[in-house]
N, C-alpha and C positions, 0 to 999 in steps of 0.2 A: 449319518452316524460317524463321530469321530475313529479312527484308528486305535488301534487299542498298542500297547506293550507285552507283548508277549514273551515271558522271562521261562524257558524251561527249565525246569527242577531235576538234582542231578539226584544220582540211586547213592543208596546212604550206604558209604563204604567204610569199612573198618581197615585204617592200617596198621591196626594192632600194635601201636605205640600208644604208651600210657606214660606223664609224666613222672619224676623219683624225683625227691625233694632230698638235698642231701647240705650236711654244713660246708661253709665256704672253703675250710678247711680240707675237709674231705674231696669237695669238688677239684680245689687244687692239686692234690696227689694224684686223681685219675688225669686231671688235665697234662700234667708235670709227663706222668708215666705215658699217657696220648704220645707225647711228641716224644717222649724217648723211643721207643718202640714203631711208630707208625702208625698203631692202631687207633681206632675211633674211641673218642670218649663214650660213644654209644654200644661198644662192642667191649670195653672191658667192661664198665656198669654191667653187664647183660651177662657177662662170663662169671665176676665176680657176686650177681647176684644167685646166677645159678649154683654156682658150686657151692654158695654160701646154703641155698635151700635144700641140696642134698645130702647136706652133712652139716645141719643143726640138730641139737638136742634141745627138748624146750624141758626145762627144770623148773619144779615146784616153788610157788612164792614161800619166802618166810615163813609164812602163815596156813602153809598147805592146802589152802582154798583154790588157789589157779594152779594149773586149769582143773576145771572140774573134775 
């Protein structure tokens, strides 16, 4: 009997990073502000997106259908 390949399979881990899709433009200013400051383009995204989520209001379309 031939030898086989034995490939173990690793535990499916989450590192809890999800991609942000952002305009080139936008990507620039964090990048811009990255290197002013020091900080990671991963850590102001992450700053900016939080304090963006605690202090949004979401307003009625035109149309007063959204949100429900």
């Amino acid at each position: 009997m031939a030898e086989k390949l034995v490939i173990q399979a690793k535990n499916k881990t989450s590192n809890g990073l999800n991609p942000v899709f952002v305009s080139a433009e936008t990507h620039g200013q964090i990048k811009a502000l990255a290197a002013e400051t020091g900080n990671s383009i991963k850590d102001l995204t992450e700053a900016f997106l939080q304090f963006a989520l605690a202090n949004n209001v979401v307003k009625s379309s035109p149309d007063g259908k959204t949100p429900n």
